[in-house]
N, C-alpha and C positions, 0 to 999 in steps of 0.2 A: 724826445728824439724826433727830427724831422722828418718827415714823410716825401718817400723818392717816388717818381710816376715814371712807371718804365715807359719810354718812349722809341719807335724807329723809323725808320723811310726806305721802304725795300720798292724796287722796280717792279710793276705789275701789280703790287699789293696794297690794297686801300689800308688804315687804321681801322682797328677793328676785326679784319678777316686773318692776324697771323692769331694759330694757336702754339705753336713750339716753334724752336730755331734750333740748332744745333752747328757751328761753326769747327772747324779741325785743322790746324796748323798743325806739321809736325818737322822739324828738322830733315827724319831721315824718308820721306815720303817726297815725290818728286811733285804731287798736286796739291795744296787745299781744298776742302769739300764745304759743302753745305749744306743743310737737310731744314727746308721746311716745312710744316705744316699748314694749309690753309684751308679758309671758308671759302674765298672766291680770289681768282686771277687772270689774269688775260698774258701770261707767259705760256709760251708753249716750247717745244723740243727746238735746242738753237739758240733759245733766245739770250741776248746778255742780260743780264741780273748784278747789280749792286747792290750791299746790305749794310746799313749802316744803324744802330741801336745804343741804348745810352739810358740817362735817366735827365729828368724835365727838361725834354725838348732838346740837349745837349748832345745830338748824336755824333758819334767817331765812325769812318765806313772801316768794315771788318774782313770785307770780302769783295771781291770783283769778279766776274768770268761768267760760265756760260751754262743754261739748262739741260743736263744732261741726260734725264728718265723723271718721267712724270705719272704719277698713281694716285687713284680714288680709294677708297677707303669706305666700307657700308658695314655695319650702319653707322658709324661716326658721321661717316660723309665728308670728309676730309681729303684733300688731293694735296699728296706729297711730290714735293720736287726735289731733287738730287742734283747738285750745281758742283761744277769742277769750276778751278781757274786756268790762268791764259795756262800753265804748262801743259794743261792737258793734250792740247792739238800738237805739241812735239810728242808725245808720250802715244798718240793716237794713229801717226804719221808714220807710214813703214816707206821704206826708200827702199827703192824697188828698179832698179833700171832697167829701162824698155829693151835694152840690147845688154845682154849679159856680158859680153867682150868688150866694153865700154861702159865701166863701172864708174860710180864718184871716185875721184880721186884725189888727195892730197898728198903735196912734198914741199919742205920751206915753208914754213908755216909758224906759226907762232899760236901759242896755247889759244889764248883770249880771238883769236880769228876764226879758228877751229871752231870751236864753240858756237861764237856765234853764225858762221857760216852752216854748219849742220843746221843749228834751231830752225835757221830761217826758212829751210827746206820745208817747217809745216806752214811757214805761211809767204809761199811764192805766188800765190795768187791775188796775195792783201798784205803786200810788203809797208804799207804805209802805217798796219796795226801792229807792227813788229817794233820792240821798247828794249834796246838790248846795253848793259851796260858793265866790262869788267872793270874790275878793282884789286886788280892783282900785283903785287909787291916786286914781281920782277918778271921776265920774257924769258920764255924757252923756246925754241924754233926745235921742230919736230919733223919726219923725214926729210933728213939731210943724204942721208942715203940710195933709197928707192922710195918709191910712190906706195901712198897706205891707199888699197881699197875699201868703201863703206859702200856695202851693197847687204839689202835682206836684215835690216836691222833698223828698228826707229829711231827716231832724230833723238827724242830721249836717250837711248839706249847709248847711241854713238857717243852724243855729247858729254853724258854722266862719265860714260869710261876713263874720257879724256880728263876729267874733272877728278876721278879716285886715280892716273896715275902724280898726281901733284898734293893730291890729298885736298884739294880746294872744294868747294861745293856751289852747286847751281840753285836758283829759287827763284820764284816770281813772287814779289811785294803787292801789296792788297792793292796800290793803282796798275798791277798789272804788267809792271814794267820786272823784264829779267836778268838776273842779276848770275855773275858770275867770280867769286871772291873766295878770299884766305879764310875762309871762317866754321871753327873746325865745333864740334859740341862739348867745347867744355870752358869757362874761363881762362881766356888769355891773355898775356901782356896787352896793358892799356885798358882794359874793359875796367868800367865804370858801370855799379848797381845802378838800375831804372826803376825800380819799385822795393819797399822794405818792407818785411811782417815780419812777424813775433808772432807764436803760435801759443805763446800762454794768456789766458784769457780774460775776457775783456777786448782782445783784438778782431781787424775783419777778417781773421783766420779760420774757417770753417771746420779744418781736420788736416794732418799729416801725415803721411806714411814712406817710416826711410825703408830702404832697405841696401846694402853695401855685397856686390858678387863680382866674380869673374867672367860670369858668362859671356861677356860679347869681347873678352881681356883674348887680345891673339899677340905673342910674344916673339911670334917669328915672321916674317913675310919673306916669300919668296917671288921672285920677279923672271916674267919669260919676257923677251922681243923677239927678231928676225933671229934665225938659223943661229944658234952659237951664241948667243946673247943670253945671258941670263945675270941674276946678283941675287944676294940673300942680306938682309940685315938680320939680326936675334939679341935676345937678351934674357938669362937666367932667371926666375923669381922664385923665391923662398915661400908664395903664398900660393903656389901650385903643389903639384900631386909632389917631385920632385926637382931637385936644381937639373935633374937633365929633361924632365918634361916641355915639351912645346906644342903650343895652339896655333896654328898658324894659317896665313893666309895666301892666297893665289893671285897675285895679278900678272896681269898676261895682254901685251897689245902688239901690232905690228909697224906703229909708230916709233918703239922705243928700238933704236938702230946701232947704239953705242953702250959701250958700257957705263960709261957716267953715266948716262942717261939712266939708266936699269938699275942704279947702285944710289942715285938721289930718289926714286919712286922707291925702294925700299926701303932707304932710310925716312925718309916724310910720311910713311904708313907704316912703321912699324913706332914713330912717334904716337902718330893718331889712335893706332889701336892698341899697343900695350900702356891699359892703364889700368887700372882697380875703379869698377864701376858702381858710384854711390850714388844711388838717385831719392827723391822726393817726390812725392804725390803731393802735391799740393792742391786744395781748396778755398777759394777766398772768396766774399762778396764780390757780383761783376764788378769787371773793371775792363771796357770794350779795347782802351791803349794797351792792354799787353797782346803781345804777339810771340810770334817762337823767334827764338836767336839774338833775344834780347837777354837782360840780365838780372837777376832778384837777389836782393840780401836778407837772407833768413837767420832769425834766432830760433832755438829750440831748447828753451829754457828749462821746457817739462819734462824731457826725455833722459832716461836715464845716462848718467855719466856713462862715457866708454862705447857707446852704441848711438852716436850721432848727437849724443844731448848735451848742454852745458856750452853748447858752441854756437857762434856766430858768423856768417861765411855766403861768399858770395858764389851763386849759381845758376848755370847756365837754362834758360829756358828750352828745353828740349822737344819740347810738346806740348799745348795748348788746346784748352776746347771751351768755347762759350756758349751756355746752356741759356735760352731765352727763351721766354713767353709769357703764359698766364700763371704758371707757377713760380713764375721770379726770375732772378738773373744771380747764375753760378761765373765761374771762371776756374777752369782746373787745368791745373797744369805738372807735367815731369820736367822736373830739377837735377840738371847731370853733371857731375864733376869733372 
């Protein structure tokens, strides 16, 4: 068997001085993180940081953004840093108007505007490092009615909102650039597997674990707007307590001015969240190209019939984590239907 030399290129960091990596993509987390360990660096608090690791010589970058909290370590002697990406500075960023009677305000608007128009609020002073891009299947225009205020709430906060009344999701991709699209965590129409395992052995399968519940299954969604405005989507399930039991959910904004308006955000979230949740822990030899919101097709040859096994089936990347350093290179990742 051939022998792989793990190799990386981290900013600040010579060959040599990393001792751990820990990398973390997760679908329903608005940041990626990063956790190094080191011997020595000349990064400090602020600083940008790219990470890119692999094996001989062949690196992928995994991560981009900025140093966030930095620590020593005695007696190891080891200084850890904590690195967020570009989200982080909307997530950081509270909007806050200088004159309280003179709020932000939006009316006439269209989703993918909104969006990006909040984000950029965290970076109105360095408009030029702002990477914004929707891909969204069709245009809603949002107060048609009266003017929605954003005041006392972060550019994250605002923008995500807008993003769960559509059911769409916001991300920023490892060069940094943000991304605002239909892309919901489970395989959909059109997706195509990015990577295949088989977890019976002999493969670079490490370990699995399914497990199949309800807990995050909400079967009802109820929807508030402006004064008078409300809609409810629901739907029965026989894998509940009873056919009249319901989970349900709250969204609530003062964009939403109509009734279609209020009755499409409930039907698009009550898609999204009533489902029966089958997830995967998966462990594989690294592999620095997988990322979250991409796609895997897994067999589970060993697992008992009736309980996830004997099947073959394509799933969604829901969460990722690449384990580097001296002690090897992992890739672990949640698998959601």
């Amino acid at each position: 068997m051939a022998v792989k030399e793990l190799t990386y290129s981290i900013t600040g960091v010579s060959t040599g001085d990393l001792d751990s990596l820990t990398v973390r993509e997760q679908y329903n987390s608005p940041v990626s993180s990063a956790v190094l360990q080191v011997t020595e660096t000349t990064l400090d608090m602020g600083d940008a940081i790219t990470i890119s690791i692999g094996y001989d010589a062949s690196n992928v970058k995994v991560f981009q953004g900025y140093v966030s909290q930095v620590g020593r370590n005695v007696p190891a002697n080891l200084i850890t840093l904590a690195c967020e990406d570009e989200l982080a500075r909307a997530v950081n960023f509270f909007i806050a108007s200088d004159d309280p009677e003179n709020p932000l305000t939006y009316a006439n608007i269209l989703s993918e505007d909104y969006v990006e128009d909040i984000l950029s609020q965290a970076y109105y002073n360095d408009m030029g490092s702002f990477n914004f891009e929707a891909d969204v299947p069709g245009s809603f225009t949002w107060g048609t009615d009266l003017e929605a205020e954003v005041n006392l709430v972060s550019a994250w906060q605002a923008a995500n909102e807008m993003a769960q009344l559509l059911a769409w999701h916001i991300y920023a991709d490892r060069n940094g650039k943000i991304w605002f699209v239909d892309r919901k965590p489970y395989v959909m129409g059109g997706d195509s597997n990015d990577y295949t395992y088989n977890e019976s052995s002999g493969t670079n399968v490490i370990s699995v674990d399914y497990t199949k519940s309800t807990e995050e299954t909400r079967n009802k969604v109820v929807v508030y707007g402006r004064p008078g405005i409300e809609a409810t989507a629901s739907q029965t399930r026989s894998d509940l307590y009873s056919a009249s039991f319901y989970k349900t959910a709250i969204i609530g904004h003062p964009l939403i001015q109509t009734q279609s308006q209020a009755q499409t955000t409930a039907d698009y979230n009550l898609t999204l969240f009533n489902r029966l949740t089958e997830s995967v822990n998966l462990s594989v030899e690294g592999n620095a190209n997988v990322t979250a919101r991409q796609i895997a097709e897994l067999t589970m040859t060993e697992f008992t019939s009736g309980v996830g096994g004997g099947t073959t089936d394509d799933w969604f990347i829901y969460q990722v984590q690449h384990q580097f350093g001296a002690r090897g290179f992992s890739t672990n990742m949640t698998l959601t239907k």
